[in-house]
N, C-alpha and C positions, 0 to 999 in steps of 0.2 A: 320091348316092354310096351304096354300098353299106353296109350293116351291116359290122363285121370282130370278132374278137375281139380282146381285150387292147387295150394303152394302158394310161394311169392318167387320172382324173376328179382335178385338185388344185380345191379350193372356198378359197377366199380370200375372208373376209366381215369386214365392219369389224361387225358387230351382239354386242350380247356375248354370253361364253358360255354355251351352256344348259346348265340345273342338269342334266339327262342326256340322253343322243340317243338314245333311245325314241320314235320317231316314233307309236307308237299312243296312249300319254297323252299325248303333249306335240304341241303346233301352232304354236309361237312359229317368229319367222322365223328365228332362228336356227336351230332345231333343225330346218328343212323344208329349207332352204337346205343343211346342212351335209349331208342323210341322204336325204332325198327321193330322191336317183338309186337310192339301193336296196334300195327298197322299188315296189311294187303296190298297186293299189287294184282292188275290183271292176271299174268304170266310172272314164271318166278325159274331162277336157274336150277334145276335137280339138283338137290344135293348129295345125289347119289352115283350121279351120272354123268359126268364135266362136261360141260356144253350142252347140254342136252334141257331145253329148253317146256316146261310143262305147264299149266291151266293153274291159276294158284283161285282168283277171284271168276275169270274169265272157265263154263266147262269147255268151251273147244274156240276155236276160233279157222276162217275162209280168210286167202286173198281171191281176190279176182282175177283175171287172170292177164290184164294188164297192171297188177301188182301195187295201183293206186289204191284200192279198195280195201279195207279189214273190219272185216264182221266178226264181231265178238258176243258168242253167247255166254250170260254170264248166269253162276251159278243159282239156280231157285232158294229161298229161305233164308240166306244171310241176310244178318243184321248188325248194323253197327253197335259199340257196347251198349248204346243209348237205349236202343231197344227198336230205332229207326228201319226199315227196310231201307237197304243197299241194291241202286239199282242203278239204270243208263244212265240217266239223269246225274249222276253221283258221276260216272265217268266222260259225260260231257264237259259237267263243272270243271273238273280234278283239269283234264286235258285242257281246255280251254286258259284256264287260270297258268297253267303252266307255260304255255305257250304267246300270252299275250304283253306285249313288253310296255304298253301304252298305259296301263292301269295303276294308280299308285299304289294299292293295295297288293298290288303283284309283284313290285318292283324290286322285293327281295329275291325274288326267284333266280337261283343262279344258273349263269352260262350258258354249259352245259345242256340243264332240263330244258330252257329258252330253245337253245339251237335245235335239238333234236325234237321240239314239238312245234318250231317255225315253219315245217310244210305242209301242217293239218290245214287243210282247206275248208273245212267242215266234222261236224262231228254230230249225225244221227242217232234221233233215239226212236225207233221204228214202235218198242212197245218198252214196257219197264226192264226186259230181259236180254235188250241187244242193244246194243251199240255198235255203228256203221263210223269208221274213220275213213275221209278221205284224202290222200296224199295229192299236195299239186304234182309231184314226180314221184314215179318208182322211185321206191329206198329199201335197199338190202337191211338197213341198218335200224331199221322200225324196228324189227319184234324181239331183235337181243335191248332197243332201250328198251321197252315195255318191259320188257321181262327183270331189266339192272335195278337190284335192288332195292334203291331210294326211291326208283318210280310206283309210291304206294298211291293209293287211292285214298279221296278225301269228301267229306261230306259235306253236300251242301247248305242242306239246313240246317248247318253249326256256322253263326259268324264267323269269318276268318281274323277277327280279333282275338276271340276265342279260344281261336285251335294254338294262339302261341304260347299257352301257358296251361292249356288243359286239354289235349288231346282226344281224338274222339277217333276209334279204330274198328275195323275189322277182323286185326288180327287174334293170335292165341293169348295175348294179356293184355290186359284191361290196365290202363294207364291210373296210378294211385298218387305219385306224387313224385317231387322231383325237388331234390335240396344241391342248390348250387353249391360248387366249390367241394 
């Protein structure tokens, strides 16, 4: 079937509710389940194809070939629902924010995303279309996180006060509203 616009996405989950639907600090299933449709991620898992790893935000992406290195060219024309261009800048923030355990603002970020974004040494923005990550060590285990689900993209000219009650995405639905319980 083809794509179409409109319709509405209703999510009906028996899980309880999460303390907020900020999909960039938070991963519980609640919060993935409830918010996931609208959001992005660089890289995303085929759902067609198990394991198989494809460009969801990101069109291709290079290591180098000491394996520290990942160039991500990211898609021309997206835009967040806002109406925002989505660009490196947007994946500096997202990665960085993830990664930093010292920020009180950050400091819901769990575990997890923390650990697996603690050996970004750096994170270039060459021009608005690339993002350069660099790893203090090789890691096998970079671009299945990238690609795992909850690792969406987030915008940075949206306060991250903001995003904990009103979501701002990339992805195929546009966030309307959310009644607890």
């Amino acid at each position: 079937e083809q794509p179409r616009s409109g319709g509405i996405l209703t999510v009906n989950t028996s899980y309880p509710d999460p303390q907020d639907i900020d999909l960039v600090s938070d991963h519980t299933v609640s919060t993935v389940t409830i918010i996931r449709p609208a959001y992005s991620g660089l890289l995303q898992y085929d759902p067609l194809q198990q394991g198989k790893i494809i460009p969801e935000l990101a069109e291709r992406w290079d290591v180098s070939p000491d394996g520290k290195v990942y160039t991500f060219y990211l898609k021309k024309g997206v835009r967040w629902h806002d109406g925002k261009p989505f660009s490196s800048a947007d994946v500096k923030f997202t990665l960085e924010r993830m990664g930093d355990p010292n920020d009180p603002e950050k400091i819901r970020i769990l575990v997890a995303k923390r650990e697996s974004m603690s050996g970004i040494v750096n994170v270039d923005t060459p021009d608005a279309d690339t993002a350069k990550v660099t790893l203090q060590l090789r890691r096998g285990s970079f671009i299945p996180w990238i690609a795992w689900g909850p690792m969406v993209m987030g915008p940075k000219h949206v306060p991250i006060a903001n995003l904990a009650n009103t979501p701002v995405g990339t992805g195929a639905f546009k966030f309307k509203s959310y009644s607890p319980g």
